[in-house]
N, C-alpha and C positions, 0 to 999 in steps of 0.2 A: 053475643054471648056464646053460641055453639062453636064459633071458629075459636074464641078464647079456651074453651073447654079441649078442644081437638088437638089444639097444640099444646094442655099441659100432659092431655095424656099423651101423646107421646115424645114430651120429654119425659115424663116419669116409665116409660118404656126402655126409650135411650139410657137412662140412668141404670133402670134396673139389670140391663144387660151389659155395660161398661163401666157400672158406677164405682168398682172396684178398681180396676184398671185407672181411673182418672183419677180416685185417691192416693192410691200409689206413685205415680205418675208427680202428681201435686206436691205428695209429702215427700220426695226426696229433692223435688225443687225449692220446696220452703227450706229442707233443712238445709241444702245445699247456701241460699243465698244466709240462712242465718249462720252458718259457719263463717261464709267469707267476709259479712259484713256485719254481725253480732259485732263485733268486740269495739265498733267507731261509737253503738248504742250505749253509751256511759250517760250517768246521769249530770256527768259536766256541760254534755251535748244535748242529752233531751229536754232539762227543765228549761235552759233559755228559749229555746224552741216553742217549748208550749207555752210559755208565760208571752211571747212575742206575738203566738199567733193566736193566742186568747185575747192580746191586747189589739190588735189587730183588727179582733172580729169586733170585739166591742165599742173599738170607733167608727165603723159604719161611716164611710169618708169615701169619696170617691179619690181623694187623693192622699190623706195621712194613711188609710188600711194600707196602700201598695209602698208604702211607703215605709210600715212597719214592717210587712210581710221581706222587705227588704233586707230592713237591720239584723230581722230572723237568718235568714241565709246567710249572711255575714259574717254572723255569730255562729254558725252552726260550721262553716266553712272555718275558722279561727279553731275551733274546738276540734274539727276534726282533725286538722292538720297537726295540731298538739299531739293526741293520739299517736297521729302515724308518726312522729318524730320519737316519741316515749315509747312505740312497739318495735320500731324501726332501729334503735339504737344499740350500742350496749354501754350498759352502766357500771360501776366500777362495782355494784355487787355482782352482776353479771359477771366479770371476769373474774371475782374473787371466788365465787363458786367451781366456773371452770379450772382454776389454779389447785384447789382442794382438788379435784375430783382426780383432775390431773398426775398429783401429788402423787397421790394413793395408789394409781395404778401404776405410774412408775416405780412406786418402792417393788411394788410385787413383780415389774417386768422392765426391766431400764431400756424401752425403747421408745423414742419420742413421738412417734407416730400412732403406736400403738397407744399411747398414753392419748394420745388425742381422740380416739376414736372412742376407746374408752369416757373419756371430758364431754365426747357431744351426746351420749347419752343421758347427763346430767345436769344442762345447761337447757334454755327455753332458746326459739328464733330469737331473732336472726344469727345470733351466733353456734346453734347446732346447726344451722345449715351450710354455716361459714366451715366448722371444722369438718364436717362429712367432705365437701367437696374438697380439702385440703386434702386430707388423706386421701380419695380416689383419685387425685393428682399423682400423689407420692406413689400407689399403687400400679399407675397406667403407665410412669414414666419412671418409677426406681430412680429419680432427681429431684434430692431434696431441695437444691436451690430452685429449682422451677417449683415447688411447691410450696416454698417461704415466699419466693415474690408473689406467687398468687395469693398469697396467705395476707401480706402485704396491703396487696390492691382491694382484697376485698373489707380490710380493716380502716383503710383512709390513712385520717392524721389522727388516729387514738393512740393517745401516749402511752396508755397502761398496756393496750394489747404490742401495739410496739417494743415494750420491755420484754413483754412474753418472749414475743418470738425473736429476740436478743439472746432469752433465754435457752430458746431452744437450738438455735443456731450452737450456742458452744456445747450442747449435749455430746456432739459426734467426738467431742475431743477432753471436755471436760471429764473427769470423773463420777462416779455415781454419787460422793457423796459431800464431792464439790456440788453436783448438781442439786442433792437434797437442800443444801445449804442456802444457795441462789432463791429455791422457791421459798422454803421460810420465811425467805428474808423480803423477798417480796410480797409472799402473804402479807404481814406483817406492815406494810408500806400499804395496802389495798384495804386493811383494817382501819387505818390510820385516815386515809381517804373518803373510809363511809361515815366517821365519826366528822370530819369536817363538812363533809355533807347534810346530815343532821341539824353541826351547828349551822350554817347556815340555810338552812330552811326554818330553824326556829328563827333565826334574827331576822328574815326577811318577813316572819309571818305577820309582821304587825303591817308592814304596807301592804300585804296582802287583804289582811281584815280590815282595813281600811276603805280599800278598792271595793268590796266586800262592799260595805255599809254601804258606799257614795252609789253603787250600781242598785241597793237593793231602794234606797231612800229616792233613785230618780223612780223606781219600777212602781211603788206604791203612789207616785205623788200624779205615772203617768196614766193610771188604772185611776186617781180620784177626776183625772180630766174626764176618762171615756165614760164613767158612770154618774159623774155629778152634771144633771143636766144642762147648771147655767153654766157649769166649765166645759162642759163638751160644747153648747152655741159659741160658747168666744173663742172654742181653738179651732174650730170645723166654718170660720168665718177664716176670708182672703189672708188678711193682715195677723189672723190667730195659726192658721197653717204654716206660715212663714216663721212664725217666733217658732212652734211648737218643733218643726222640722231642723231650725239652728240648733233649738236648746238639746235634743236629742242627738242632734249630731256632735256638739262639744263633750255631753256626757260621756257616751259610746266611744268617741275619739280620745277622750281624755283615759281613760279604762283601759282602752285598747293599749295605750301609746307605754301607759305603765306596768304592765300585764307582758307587753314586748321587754320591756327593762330592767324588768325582776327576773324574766328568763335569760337576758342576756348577763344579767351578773353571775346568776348562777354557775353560766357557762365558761365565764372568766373567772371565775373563784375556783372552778373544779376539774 
């Protein structure tokens, strides 16, 4: 009991004289790690997580709980990667923002550079990052071809931004209001774009809610195994782990496989 005593007072000693310092210390590492990793925390990503690892808990299974806790990271790993593909990107509102913003400052000053620097003040990652380092290219090297191929490289195979800087390439020759012209008209083409975007997310939404149902109808029926006592003995038996671990794994698979296929249409429709 006294040695127990001895050490709280002097941790409560320790605290009293550093205990400042180690919140400080603390709070700018919490916020640090929730800056960097906040934005993976979507409720796309946490509710599967915790309905997995609540189901998890609740089958008490030496071998279905590691087994669920599995599917959890699976799914959490799927979802994350979504994210980083959806932060990672840019979308054709994405560019149609930077074309506006663009726009505007070229009317007031016809230089294309300048225009740009301007554009990355008004765009979100990863494309303000893209146009900053373009322009401190154009700046360190006064060569705009070495500054469009970098512009280039960091763009990929995106068609829309590829028009851009189609665009910007004949500014040096074109006229101002040839130029004006060009972006209009590409606006105009990027508006067009986000409207077919729209339509097809409503047409796909139905096998979305579909997917929906089939995943929420396996998730209810696998929460009546772990709680309904005679159905948790028959699936927590040799011969019941083996059905319950296929039938979860065709669900999950089958989900998965079409969840890949609505993405992938999206991506050849746009």
């Amino acid at each position: 009991m006294i040695p127990t005593l001895v050490a709280l007072l002097v941790g409560l000693l320790i605290f009293f004289f550093i205990g400042d310092d180690i919140r400080r210390i603390l709070g700018r590492r919490v916020e640090g790690y929730r800056v960097k990793y906040g934005k993976y925390l979507t409720r796309q990503v946490l509710t599967p997580a915790i309905i997995f690892i609540a189901l998890a808990i609740l089958m008490r299974d030496i071998i279905l709980t590691p087994f669920i806790l599995a599917i959890a990271v699976g799914i959490v790993w799927f979802r994350v990667s979504q994210v980083i593909a959806l932060t990672g990107g840019i979308s054709p509102r994405d560019v149609s923002q930077m074309v506006i913003a663009f726009r505007a400052a070229y009317q007031l000053q016809p230089a294309a550079f300048k225009g740009l620097e301007m554009a990355a003040t008004k765009v979100r990652e990863p494309l303000k990052g893209i146009l900053e380092s373009v322009v401190n290219i154009y700046h360190l090297s006064s060569e705009e071809d070495l500054a469009y191929d970098e512009f280039r490289k960091r763009v990929g195979d995106n068609v829309l931004m590829g028009q851009f800087i189609y665009i910007l390439e004949m500014s040096s020759q074109a006229s101002d209001e040839s130029m004006t012209e060009a972006l209009d008209a590409f606006v105009t083409r990027l508006r067009r774009q986000e409207e077919l975007q729209r339509e097809v997310d409503t047409n796909l939404s139905s096998i979305t809610g579909q997917t929906s149902f089939m995943q929420s109808l396996a998730i209810v029926i696998a929460f009546g195994m772990a709680i309904v006592p005679d159905f948790r003995l028959v699936y927590t038996s040799l011969l019941g782990r083996i059905a319950y671990m296929i039938l979860m794994a065709v669900i999950m698979g089958a989900s998965y496989l079409i969840e890949k296929k609505v993405i992938s249409l999206k991506g050849e429709i746009l």
